[in-house]
PASEBA-1860 file (N, C-alpha, C; in nm, 3 decimals):
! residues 123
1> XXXXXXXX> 8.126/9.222/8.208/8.258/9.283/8.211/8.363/9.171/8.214 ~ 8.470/9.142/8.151/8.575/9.092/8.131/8.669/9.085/8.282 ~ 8.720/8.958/8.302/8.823/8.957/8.371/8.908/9.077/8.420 ~ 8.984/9.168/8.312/9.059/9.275/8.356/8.993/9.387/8.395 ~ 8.851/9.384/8.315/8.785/9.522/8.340/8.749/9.523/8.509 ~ 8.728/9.419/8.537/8.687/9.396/8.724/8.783/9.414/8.802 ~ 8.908/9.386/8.726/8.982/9.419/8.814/9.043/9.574/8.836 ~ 9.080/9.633/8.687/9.075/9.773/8.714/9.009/9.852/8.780
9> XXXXXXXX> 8.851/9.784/8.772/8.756/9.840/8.824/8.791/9.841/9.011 ~ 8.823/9.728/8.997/8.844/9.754/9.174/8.995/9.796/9.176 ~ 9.102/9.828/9.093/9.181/9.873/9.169/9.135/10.054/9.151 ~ 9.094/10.081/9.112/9.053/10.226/9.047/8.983/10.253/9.218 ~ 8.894/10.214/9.237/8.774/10.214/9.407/8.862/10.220/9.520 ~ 9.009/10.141/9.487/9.095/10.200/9.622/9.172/10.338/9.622 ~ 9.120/10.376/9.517/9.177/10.571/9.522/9.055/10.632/9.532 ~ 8.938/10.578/9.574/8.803/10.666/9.601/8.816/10.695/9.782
17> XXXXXXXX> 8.798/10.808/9.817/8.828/10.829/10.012/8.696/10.744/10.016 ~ 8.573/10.711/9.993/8.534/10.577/10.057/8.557/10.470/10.072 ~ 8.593/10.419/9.984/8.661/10.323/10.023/8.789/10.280/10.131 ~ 8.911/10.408/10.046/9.033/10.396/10.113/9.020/10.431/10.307 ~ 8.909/10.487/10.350/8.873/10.517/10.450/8.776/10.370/10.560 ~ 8.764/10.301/10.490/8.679/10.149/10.544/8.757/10.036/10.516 ~ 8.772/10.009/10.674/8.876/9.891/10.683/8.826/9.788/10.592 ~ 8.668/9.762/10.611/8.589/9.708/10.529/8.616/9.606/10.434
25> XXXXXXXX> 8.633/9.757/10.393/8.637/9.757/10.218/8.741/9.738/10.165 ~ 8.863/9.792/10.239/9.014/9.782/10.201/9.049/9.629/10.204 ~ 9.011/9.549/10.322/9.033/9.417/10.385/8.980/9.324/10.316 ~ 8.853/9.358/10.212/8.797/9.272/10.102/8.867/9.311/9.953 ~ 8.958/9.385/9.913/9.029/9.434/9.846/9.169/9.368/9.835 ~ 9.232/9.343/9.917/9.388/9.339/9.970/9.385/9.128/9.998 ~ 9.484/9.140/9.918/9.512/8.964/9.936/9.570/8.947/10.090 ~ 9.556/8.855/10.157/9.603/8.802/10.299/9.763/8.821/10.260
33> XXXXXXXX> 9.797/8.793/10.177/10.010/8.821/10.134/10.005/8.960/10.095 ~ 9.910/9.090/10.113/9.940/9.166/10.044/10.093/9.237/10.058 ~ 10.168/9.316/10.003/10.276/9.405/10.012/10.270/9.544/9.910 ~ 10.306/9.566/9.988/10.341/9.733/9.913/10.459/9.848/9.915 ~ 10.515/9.860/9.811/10.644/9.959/9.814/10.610/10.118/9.803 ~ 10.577/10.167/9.863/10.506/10.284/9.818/10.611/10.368/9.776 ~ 10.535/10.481/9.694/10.604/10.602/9.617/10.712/10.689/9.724 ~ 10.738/10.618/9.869/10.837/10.711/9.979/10.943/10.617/9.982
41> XXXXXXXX> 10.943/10.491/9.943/11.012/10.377/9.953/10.974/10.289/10.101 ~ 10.868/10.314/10.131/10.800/10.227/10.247/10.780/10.094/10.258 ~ 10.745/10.031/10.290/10.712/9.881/10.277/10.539/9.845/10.365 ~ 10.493/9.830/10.321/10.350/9.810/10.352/10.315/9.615/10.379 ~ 10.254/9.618/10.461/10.169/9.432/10.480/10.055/9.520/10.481 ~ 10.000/9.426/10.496/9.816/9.402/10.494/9.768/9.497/10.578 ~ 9.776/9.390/10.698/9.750/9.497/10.844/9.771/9.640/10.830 ~ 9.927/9.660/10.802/9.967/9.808/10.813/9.874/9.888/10.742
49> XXXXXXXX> 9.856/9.841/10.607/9.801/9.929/10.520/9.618/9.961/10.555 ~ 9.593/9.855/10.612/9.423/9.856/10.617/9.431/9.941/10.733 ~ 9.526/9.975/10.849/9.509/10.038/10.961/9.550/10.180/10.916 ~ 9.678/10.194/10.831/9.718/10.354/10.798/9.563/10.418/10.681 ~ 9.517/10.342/10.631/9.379/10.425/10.536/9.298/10.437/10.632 ~ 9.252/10.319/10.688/9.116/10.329/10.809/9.115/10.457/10.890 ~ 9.206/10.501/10.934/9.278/10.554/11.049/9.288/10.660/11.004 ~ 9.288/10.718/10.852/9.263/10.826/10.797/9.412/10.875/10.763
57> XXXXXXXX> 9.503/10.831/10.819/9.677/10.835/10.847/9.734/10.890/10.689 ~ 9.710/10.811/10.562/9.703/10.828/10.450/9.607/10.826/10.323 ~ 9.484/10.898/10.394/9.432/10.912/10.330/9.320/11.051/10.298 ~ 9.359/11.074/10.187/9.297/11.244/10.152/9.106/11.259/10.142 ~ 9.047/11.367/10.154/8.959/11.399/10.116/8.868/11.370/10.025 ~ 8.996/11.400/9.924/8.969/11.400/9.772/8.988/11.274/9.693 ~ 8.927/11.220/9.617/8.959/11.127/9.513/9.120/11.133/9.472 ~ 9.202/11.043/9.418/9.328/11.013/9.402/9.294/10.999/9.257
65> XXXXXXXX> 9.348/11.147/9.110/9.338/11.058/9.019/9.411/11.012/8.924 ~ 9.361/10.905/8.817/9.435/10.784/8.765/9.413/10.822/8.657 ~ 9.529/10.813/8.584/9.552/10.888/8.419/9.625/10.742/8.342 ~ 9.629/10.697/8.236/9.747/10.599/8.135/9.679/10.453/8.227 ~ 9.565/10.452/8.271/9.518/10.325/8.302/9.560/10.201/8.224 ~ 9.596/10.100/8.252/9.593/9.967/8.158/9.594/9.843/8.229 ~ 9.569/9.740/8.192/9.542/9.597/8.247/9.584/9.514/8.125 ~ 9.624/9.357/8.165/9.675/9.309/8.104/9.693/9.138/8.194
73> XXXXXXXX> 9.577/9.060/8.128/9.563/8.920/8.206/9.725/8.852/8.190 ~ 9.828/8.863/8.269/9.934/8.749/8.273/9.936/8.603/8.266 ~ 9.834/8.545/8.309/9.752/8.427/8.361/9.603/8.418/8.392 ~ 9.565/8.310/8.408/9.437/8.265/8.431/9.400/8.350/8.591 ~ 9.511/8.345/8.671/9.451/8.403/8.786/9.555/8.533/8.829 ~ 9.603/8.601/8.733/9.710/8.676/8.722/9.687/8.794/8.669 ~ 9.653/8.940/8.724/9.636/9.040/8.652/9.735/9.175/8.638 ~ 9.758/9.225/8.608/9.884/9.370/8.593/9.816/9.478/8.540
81> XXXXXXXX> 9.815/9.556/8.648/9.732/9.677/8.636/9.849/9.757/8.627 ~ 9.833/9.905/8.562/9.948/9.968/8.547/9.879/10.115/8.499 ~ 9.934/10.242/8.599/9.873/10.387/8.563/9.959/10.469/8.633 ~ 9.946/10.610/8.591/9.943/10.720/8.689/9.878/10.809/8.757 ~ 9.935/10.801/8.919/9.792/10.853/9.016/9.890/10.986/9.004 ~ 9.782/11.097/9.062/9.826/11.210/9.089/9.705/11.239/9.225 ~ 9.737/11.349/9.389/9.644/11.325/9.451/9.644/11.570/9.399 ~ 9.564/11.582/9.450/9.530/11.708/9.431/9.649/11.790/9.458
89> XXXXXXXX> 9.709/11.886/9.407/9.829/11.962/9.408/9.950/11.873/9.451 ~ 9.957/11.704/9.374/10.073/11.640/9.417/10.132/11.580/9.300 ~ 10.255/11.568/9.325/10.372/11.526/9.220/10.285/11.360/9.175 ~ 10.310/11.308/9.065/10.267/11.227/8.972/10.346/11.080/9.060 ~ 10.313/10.997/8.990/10.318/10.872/9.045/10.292/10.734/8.985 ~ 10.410/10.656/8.891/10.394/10.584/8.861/10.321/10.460/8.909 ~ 10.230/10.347/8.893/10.177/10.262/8.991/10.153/10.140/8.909 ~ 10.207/10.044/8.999/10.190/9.898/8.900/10.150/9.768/9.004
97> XXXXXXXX> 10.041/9.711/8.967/9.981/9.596/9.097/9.947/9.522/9.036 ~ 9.957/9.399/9.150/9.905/9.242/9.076/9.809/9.200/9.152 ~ 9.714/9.179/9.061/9.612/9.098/9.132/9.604/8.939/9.103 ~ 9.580/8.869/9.210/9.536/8.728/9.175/9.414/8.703/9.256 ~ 9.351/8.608/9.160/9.235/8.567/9.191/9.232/8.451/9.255 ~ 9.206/8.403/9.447/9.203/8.333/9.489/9.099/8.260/9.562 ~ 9.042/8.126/9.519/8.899/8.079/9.553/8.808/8.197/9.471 ~ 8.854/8.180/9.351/8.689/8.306/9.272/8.745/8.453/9.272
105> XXXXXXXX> 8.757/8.517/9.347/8.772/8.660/9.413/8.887/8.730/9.369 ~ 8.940/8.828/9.304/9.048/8.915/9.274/9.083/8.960/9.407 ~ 9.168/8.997/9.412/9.257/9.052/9.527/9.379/9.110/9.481 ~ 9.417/9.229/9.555/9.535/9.277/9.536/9.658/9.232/9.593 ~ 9.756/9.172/9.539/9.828/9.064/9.626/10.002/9.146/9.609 ~ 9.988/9.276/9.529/10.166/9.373/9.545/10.100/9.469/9.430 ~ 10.150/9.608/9.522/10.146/9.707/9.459/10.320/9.776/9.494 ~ 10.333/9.861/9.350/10.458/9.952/9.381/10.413/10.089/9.333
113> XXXXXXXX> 10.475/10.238/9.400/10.461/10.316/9.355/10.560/10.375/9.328 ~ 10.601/10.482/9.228/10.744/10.505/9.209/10.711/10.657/9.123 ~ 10.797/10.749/9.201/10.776/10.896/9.172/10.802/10.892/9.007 ~ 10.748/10.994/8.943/10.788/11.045/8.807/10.758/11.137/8.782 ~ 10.810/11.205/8.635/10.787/11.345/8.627/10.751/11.298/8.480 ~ 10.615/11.272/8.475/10.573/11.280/8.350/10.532/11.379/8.266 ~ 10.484/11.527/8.274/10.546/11.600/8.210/10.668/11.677/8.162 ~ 10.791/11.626/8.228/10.894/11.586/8.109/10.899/11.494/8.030
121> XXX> 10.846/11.393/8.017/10.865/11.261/7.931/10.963/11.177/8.032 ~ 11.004/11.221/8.142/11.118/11.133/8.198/11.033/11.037/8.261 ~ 10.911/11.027/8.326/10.847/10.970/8.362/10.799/10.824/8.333
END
């Protein structure tokens, strides 16, 4: 598998509730600088975020899913993932993250989420 495909691949596994549910797993996922703007206008670090999934705080049952997937290597250790999540009976959700690869390893190092209404096209 290609550089981007690994990485989609793991950003795709943090909308699976196993994962998003294991500090684990989240904490081997998430760069030590991680940040996050979420789709409420929140601001997320590392910590916060590995404790609000673990903790079950934000995180559903159900799989989270990902529609208009794409990736796109910026750099040698630079990746841009870019889709829309939708979670079960919830409004759509633009989503765009960077991964860099540090000592070997991808990591998610900024995600943003940002409401849309993609069946209008406004999205």
């Amino acid at each position: 598998m290609d550089e981007v495909g690994m990485v989609v691949e793991a950003e795709l596994s943090l909308l699976r509730p196993d994962v998003r549910s294991s500090a684990q797993a989240v904490e081997a996922l998430l760069d030590p600088d991680f940040v996050e703007v979420g789709a409420s206008g929140r601001r997320w670090d590392r910590p916060a975020m590995v404790a609000a999934l673990s903790s079950g705080e934000i995180t559903d049952p159900e799989p989270i899913h990902a529609t208009e997937v794409a990736g796109v290597q910026l750099a040698d250790d630079l990746v841009h993932v870019t889709y829309v999540s939708r979670r079960t009976g919830g409004a759509p959700v633009r989503r765009s993250s960077l991964w860099r690869r540090t000592d070997g390893t991808w990591r998610l190092y900024y995600h943003q989420g940002t409401p849309a209404d993609v069946a209008s096209g406004n999205g």
